[in-house]
DSSP file (Angstrom, degrees, kcal/mol; ACC not computed):
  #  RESIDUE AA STRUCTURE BP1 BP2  ACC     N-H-->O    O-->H-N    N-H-->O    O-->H-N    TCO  KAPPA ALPHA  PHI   PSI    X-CA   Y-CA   Z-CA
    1    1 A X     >        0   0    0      0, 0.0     4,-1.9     0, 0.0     5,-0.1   0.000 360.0 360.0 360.0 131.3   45.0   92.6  144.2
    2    2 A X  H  >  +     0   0    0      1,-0.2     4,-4.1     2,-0.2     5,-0.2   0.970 360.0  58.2 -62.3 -42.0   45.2   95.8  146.2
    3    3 A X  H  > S+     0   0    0      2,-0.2     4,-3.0     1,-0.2    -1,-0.2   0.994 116.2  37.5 -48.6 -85.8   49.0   95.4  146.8
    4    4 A X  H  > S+     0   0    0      1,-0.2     4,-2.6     2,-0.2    -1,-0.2   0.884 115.9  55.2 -40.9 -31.2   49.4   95.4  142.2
    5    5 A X  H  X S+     0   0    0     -4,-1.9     4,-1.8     1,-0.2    -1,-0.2   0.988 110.3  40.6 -61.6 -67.3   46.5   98.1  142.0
    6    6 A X  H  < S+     0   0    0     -4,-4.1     4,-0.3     1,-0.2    -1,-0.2   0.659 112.4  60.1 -50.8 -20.2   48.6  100.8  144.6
    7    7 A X  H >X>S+     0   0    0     -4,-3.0     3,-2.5    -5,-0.2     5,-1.2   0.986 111.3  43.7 -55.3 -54.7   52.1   99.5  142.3
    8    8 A X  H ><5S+     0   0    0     -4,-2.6     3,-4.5     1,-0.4    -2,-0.2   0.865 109.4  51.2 -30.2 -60.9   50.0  101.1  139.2
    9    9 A X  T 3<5S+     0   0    0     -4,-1.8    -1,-0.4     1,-0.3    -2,-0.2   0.656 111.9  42.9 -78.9  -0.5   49.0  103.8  140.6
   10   10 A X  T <45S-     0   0    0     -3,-2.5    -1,-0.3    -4,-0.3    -2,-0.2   0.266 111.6-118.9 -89.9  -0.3   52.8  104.8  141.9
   11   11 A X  T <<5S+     0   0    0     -3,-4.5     2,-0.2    -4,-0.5    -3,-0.2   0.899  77.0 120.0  47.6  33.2   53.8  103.7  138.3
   12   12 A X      < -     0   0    0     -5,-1.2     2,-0.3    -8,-0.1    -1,-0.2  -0.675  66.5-122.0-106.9 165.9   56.2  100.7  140.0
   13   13 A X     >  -     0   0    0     -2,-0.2     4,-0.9     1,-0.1     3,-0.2  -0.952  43.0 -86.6-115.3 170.1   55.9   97.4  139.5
   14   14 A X  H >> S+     0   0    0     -2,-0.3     4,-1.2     1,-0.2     3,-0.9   0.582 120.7  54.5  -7.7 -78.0   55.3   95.1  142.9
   15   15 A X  H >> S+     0   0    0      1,-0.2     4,-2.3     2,-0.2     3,-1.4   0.851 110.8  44.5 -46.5 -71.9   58.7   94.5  143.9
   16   16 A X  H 3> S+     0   0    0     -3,-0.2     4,-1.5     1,-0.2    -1,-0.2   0.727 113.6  49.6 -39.8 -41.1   59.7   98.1  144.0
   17   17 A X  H <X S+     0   0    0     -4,-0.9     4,-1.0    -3,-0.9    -1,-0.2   0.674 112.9  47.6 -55.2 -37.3   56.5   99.3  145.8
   18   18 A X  H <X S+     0   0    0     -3,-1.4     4,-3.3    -4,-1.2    -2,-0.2   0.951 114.5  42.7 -72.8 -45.9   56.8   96.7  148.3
   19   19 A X  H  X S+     0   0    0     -4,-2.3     4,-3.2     1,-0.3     5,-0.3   0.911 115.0  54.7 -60.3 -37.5   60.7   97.4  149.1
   20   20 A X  H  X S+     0   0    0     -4,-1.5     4,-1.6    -5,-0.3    -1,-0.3   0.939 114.0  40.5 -72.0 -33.0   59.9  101.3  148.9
   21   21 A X  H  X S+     0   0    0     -4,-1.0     4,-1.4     2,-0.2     5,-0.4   0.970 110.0  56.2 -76.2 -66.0   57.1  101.0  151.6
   22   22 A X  H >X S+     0   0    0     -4,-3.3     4,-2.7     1,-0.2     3,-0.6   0.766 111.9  43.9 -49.5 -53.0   58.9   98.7  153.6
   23   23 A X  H 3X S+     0   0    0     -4,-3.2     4,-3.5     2,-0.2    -1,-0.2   0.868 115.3  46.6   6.7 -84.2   61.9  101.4  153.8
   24   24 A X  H 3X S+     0   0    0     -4,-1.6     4,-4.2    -5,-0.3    -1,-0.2   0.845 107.8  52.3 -39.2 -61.0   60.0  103.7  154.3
   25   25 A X  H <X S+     0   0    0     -4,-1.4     4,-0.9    -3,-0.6    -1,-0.2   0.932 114.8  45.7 -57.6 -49.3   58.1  101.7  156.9
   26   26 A X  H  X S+     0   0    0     -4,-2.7     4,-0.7    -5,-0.4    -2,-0.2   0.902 109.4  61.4 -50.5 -34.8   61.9  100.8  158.9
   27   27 A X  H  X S+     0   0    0     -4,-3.5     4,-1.8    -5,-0.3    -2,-0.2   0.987 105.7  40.9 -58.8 -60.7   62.8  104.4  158.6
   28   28 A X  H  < S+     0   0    0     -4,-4.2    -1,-0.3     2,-0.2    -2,-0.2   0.658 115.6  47.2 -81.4  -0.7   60.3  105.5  160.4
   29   29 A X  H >< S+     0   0    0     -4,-0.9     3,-1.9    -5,-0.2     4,-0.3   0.785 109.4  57.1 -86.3 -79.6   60.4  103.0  163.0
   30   30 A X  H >< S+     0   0    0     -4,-0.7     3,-1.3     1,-0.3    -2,-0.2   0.459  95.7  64.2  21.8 -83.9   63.9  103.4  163.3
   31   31 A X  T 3< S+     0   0    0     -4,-1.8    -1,-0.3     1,-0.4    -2,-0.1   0.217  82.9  71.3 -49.1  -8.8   63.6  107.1  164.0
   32   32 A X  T <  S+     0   0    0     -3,-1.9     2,-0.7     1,-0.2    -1,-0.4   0.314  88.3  84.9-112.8  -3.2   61.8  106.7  167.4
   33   33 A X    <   +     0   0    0     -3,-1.3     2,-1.0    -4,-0.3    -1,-0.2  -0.770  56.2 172.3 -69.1  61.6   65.6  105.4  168.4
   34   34 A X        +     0   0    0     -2,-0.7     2,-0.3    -3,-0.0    -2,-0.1  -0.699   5.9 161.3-108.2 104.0   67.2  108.2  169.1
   35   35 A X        +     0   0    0     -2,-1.0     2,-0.3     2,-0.0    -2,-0.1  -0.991   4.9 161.9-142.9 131.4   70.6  107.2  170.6
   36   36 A X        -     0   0    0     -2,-0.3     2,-0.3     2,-0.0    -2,-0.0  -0.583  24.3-139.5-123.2-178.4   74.0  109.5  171.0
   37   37 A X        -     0   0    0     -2,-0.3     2,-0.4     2,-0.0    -2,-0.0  -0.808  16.2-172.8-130.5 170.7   76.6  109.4  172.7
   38   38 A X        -     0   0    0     -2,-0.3     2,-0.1     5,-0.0     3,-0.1  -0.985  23.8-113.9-164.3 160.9   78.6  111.9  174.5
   39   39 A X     >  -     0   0    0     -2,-0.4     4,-3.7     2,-0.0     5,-0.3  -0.704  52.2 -91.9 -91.2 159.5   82.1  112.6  176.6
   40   40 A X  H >> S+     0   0    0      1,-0.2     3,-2.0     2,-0.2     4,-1.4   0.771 122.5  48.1 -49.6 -87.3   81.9  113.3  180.2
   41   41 A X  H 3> S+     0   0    0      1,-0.4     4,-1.4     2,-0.2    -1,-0.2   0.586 113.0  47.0 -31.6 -50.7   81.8  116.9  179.8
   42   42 A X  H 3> S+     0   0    0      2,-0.2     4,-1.5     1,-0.1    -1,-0.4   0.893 106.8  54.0 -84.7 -10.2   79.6  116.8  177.6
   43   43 A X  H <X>S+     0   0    0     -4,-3.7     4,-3.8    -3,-2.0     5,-0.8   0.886 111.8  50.7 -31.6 -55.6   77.2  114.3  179.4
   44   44 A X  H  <5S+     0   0    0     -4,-1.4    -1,-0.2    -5,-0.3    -2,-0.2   0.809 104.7  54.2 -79.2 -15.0   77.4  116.7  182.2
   45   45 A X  H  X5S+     0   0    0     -4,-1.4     4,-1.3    -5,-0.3    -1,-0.2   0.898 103.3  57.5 -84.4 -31.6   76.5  119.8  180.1
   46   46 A X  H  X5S+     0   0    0     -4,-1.5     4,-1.4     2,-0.2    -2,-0.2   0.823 108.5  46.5 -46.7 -54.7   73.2  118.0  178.7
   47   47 A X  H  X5S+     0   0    0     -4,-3.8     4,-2.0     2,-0.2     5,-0.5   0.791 106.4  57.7 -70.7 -25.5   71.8  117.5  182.6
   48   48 A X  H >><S+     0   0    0     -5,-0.8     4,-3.0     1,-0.2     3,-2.6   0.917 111.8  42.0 -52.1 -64.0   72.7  121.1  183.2
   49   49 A X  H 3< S+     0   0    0     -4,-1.3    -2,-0.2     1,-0.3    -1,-0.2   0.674 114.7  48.4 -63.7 -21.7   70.2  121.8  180.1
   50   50 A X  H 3< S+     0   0    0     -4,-1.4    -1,-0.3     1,-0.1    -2,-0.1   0.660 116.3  45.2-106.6 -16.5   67.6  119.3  181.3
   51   51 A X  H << S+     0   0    0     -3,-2.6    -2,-0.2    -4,-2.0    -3,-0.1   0.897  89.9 115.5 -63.4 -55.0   67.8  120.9  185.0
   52   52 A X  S  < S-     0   0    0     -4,-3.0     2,-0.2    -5,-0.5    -3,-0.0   0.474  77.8-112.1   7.4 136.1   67.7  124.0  183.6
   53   53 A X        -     0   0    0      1,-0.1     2,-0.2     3,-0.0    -2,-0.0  -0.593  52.2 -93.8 -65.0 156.0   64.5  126.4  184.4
   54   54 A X        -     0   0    0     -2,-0.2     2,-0.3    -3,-0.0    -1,-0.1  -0.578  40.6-112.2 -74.1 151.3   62.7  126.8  181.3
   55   55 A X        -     0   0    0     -2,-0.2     2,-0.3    -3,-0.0     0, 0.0  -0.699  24.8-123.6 -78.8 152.6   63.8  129.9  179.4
   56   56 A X        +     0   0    0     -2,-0.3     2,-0.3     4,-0.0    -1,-0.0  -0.699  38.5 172.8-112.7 101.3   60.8  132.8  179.3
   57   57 A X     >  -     0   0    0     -2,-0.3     4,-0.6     1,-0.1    -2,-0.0  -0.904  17.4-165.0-153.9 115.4   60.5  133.4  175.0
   58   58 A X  H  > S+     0   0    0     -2,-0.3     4,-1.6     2,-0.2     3,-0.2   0.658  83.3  72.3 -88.1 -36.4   57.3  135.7  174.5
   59   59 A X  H >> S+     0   0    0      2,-0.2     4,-1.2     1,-0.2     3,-0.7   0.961 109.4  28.9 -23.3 -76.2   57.4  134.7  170.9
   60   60 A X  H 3> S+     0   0    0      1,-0.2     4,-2.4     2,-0.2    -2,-0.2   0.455 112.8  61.0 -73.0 -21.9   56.2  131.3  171.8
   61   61 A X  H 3< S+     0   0    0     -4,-0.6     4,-0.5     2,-0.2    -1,-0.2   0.878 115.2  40.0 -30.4 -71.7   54.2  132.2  174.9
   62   62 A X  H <X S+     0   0    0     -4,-1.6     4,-2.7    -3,-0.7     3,-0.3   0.779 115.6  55.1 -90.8 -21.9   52.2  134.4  172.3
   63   63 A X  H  < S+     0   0    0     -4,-1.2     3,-0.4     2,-0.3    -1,-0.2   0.992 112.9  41.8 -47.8 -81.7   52.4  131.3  169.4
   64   64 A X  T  < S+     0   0    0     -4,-2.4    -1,-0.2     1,-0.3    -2,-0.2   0.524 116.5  46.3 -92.9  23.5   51.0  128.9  171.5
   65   65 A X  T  4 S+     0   0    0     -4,-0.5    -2,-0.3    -3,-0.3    -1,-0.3   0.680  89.9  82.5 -97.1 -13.9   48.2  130.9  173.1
   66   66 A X  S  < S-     0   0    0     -4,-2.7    -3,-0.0    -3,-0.4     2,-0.0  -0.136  93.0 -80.0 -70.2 176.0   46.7  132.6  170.5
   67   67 A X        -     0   0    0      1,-0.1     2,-0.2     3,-0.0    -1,-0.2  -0.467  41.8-150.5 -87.4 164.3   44.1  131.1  168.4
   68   68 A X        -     0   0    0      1,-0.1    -1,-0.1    -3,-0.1    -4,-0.0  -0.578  26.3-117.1-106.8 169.6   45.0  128.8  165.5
   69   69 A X  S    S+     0   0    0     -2,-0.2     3,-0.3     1,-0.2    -1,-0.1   0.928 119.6  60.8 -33.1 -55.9   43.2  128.1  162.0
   70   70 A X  S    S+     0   0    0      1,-0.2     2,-0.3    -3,-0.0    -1,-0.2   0.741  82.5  74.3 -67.1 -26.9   42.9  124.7  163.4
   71   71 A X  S    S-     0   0    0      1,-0.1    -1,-0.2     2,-0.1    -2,-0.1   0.298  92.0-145.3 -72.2  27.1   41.0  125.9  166.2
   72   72 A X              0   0    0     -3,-0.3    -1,-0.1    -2,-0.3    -4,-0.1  -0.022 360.0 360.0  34.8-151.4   37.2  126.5  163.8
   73   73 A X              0   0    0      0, 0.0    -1,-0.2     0, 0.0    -2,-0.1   0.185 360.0 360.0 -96.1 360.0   35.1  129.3  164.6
């Protein structure tokens, strides 16, 4: 059984291996939930930032134009 084989090799037995993936697996669905809350003021300070021009950071400009590792030869 593939399920008992993957326990082995994590050194768990079933039960624990299933429960840990499934965790694992809700956490990370979970996470795609991203919900706050905020007071009016700060509500209204969050659409300032999302009107906002973007800010100008030559750091990151030079970051994501140069070439990467990932980009081969």
């Amino acid at each position: 059984m593939l399920i008992a084989r993957a326990a082995e090799r994590e050194h768990k037995n079933i039960s624990d291996f299933v429960l840990d993936n499934a965790l694992s697996a809700a956490e990370a669905i979970l996470a795609d939930d991203a919900n706050f809350s905020l007071n009016k003021k700060r509500w209204q300070q969050f659409l300032a930032a999302l009107d906002a021009p973007p800010r100008r950071i030559p750091a990151l400009r030079k970051l994501l134009t140069e070439r990467s590792v990932f980009d081969g030869k």
